[in-house]
C-alpha positions in Angstrom: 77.3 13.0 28.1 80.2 15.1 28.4 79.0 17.4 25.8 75.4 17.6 28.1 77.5 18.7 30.8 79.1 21.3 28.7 76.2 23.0 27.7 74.3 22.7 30.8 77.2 24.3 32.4 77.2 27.0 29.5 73.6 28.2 30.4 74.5 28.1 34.3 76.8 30.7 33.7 74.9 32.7 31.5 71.9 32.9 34.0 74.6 34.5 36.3 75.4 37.1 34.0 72.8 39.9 34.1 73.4 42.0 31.3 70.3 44.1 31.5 69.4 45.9 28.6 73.3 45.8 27.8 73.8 43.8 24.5 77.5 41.7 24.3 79.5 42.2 21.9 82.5 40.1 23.0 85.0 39.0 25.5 88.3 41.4 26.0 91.5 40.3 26.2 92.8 38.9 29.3 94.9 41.0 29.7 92.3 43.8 29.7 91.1 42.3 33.3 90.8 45.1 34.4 89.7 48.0 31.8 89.0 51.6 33.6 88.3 53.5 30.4 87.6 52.9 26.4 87.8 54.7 23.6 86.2 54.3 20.0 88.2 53.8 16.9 86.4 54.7 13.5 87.6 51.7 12.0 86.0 49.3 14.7 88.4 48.8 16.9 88.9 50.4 20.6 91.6 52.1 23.1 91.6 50.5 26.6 93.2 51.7 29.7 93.7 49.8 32.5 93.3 51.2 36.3 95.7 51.5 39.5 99.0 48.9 39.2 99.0 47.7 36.2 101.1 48.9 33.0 101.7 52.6 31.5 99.8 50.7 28.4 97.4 51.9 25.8 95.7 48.8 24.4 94.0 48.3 21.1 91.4 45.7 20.5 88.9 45.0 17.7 85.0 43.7 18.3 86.3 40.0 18.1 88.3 40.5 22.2 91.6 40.1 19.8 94.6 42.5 21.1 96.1 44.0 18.0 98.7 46.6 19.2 100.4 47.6 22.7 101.5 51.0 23.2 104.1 52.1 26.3 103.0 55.6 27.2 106.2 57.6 28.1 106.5 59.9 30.3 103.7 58.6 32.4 103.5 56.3 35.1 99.8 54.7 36.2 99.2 55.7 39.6 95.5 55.2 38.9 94.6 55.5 35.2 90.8 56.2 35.3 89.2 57.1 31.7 90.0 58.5 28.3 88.8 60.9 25.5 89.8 62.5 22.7 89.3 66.1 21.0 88.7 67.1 17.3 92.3 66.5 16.2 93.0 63.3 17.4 94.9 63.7 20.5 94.3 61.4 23.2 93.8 61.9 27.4 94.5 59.6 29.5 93.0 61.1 33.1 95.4 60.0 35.9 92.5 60.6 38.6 91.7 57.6 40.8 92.1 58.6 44.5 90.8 55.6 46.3 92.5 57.1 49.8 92.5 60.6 49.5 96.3 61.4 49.6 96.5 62.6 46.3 96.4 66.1 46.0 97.7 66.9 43.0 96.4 64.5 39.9 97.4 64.6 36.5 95.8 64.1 33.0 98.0 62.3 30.2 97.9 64.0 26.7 98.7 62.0 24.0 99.4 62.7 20.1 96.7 60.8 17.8 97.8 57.0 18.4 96.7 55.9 15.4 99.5 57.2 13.5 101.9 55.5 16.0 104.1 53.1 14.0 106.3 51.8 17.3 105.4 50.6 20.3 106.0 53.7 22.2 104.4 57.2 22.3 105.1 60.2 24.4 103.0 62.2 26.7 102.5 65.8 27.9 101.0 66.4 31.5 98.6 68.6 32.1 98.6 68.4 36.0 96.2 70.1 38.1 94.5 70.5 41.6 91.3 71.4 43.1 90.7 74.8 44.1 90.4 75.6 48.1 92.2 72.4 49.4 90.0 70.1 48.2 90.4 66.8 47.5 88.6 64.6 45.2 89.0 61.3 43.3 87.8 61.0 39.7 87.0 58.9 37.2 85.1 60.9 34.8 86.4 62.7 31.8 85.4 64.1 28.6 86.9 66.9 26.1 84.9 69.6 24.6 85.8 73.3 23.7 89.7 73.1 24.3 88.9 72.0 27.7 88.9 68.5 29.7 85.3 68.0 32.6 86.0 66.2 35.6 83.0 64.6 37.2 84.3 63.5 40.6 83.2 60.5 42.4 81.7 60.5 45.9 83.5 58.8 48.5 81.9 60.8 51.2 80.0 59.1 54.9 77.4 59.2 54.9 76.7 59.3 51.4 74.9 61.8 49.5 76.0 60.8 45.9 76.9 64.0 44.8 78.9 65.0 41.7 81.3 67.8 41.1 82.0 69.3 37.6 85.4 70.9 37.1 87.6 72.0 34.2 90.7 72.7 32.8 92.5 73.5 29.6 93.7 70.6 27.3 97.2 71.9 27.2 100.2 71.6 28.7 100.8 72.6 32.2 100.1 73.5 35.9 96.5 74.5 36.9 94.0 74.8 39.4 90.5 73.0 38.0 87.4 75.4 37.7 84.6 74.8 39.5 82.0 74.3 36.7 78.6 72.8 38.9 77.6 70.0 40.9 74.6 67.3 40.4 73.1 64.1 42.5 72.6 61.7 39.8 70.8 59.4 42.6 71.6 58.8 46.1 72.1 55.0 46.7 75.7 53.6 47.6 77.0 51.1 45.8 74.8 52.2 42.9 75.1 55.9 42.2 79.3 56.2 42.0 80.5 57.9 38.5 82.6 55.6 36.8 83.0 57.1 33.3 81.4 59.8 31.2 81.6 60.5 27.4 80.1 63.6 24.6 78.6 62.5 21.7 80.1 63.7 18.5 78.4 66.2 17.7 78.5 67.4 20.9 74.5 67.5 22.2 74.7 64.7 24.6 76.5 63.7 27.6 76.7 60.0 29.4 77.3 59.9 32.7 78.1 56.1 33.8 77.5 54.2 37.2 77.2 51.0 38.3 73.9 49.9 36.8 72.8 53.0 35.7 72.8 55.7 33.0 72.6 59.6 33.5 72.0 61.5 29.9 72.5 65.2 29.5 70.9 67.1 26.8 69.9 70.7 25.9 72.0 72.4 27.8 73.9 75.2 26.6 76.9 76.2 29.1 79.2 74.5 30.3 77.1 73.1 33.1 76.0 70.6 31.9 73.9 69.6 35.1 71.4 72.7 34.2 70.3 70.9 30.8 67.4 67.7 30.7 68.8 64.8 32.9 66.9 61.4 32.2 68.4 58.3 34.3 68.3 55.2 32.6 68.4 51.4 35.0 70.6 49.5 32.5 69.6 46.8 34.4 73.0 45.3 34.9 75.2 43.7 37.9 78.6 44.0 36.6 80.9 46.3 37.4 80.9 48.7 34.6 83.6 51.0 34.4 83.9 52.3 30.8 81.7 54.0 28.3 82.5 55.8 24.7 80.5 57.0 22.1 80.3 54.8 18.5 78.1 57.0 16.9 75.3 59.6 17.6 73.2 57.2 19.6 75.0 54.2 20.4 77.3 53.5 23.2 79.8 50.7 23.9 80.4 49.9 27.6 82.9 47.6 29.3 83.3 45.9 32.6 86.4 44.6 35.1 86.5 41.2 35.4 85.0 39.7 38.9 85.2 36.0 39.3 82.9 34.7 36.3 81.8 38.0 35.3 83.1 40.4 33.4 85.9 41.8 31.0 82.8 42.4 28.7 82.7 44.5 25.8 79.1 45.7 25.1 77.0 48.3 23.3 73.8 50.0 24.0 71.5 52.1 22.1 70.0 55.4 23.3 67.1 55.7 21.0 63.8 55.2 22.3 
């Protein structure tokens, strides 16, 4: 009877879960609760950030939800750790962005030698701090690398809501800047719904994924660094979690991650883009 109860109690919880179109792939670590960012290892295992109070950790995990290494990032301090990337050489960016209340006018974006080669538990980090040009303020937490610079999509927190996104950029160095104004795009227009949360560039660097709660923005052919002026195709992933995290694995398929909320979530899962 007990075991009836089990499994009855199994499939309860797994009608809960709406994954969409979202394939799982596993369970993170607990102590991965609350995962802002993810980053794809070639040898099948992932970087994980976590968001605003937790540790100045970089986390590795394999496909199995088993935490393989911890890594205190120095010189850093998590203020609201928001999403990762990476450029052609290895070197890791931890984007320092979240600005939940507005107060923070200056933000910063971690850069990190390749962590892979990191025998300790420690590694050190540059800062590449900038600000937003004319006064503004923003919150992000959106980031991807291409060309020697790092794209900011920033997240609306405006009332009423229009749901629209602004592109900046800066240089993937060292130093103090004010972000340039790249372009600006309204993925969709429904609260709750329409939020960036993550972004990634494929490898070879044709596509861009834009990620919100539920739903997926894909750019292709575009050929500047506004990215908003190439195709965009919006695609309902169907899911209720709160997805936070997105990286590329290969060409065409994605993995995605949620925060944990009550039964739900702290989800590794993958996703295919080909039609």
């Amino acid at each position: 009877m007990r075991k009836i109860v089990l499994f009855i109690g199994a499939l309860f919880l797994a009608s809960c879960s709406n994954y969409g179109q979202l394939t799982y792939v596993t369970k993170l670590p607990t102590k991965l609760e609350e995962n802002s960012g993810i980053l794809y290892n070639n040898d099948s295992t992932l970087w994980v950030i976590l968001d605003k109070g937790n540790p100045d950790k970089l986390y590795k995990t394999d496909f199995k939800g088993k935490l393989l290494n911890e890594l205190k990032v120095d010189n850093a301090k998590n203020e609201d750790w928001e999403d990762i990337a990476r450029d052609e050489e290895g070197n890791v960016y931890i984007a320092d962005t979240g600005n939940n209340n507005g107060k923070r006018k200056e933000l910063t974006i971690y850069k990190l030698p390749n962590p892979q080669n990191e025998e300790g538990n420690k590694i050190d980090a540059e800062k590449i701090n900038f600000r937003f040009p004319d006064k503004k303020i923003f919150g992000s937490e959106a980031l991807f690398y291409r060309d020697n610079f790092l794209y900011i999509i920033t997240k609306d927190r405006a009332r009423p809501f229009t749901g629209e996104a602004m592109i900046y950029k800066v240089p993937a160095h060292k130093g103090n800047y004010e972000a340039t104004f790249v372009g600006k795009f309204t993925p969709c227009e429904e609260q709750g719904v329409c939020e960036v949360t993550a972004a990634d560039i494929s490898p070879d660097g044709k596509t861009i994924v834009i990620l919100g709660y539920g739903r997926l923005w894909v750019f292709t052919d575009f050929t500047s660094d506004d990215f908003s002026k190439g195709k965009m195709k919006t695609i309902d992933l169907g899911a209720t979690t709160q997805l936070e995290s997105i990286s590329f694995m290969d060409g065409t398929t994605l993995l995605l991650s949620d925060e944990e909320r009550g039964n739900t979530g702290r989800n590794l899962y993958s996703f295919s883009l080909k039609e």
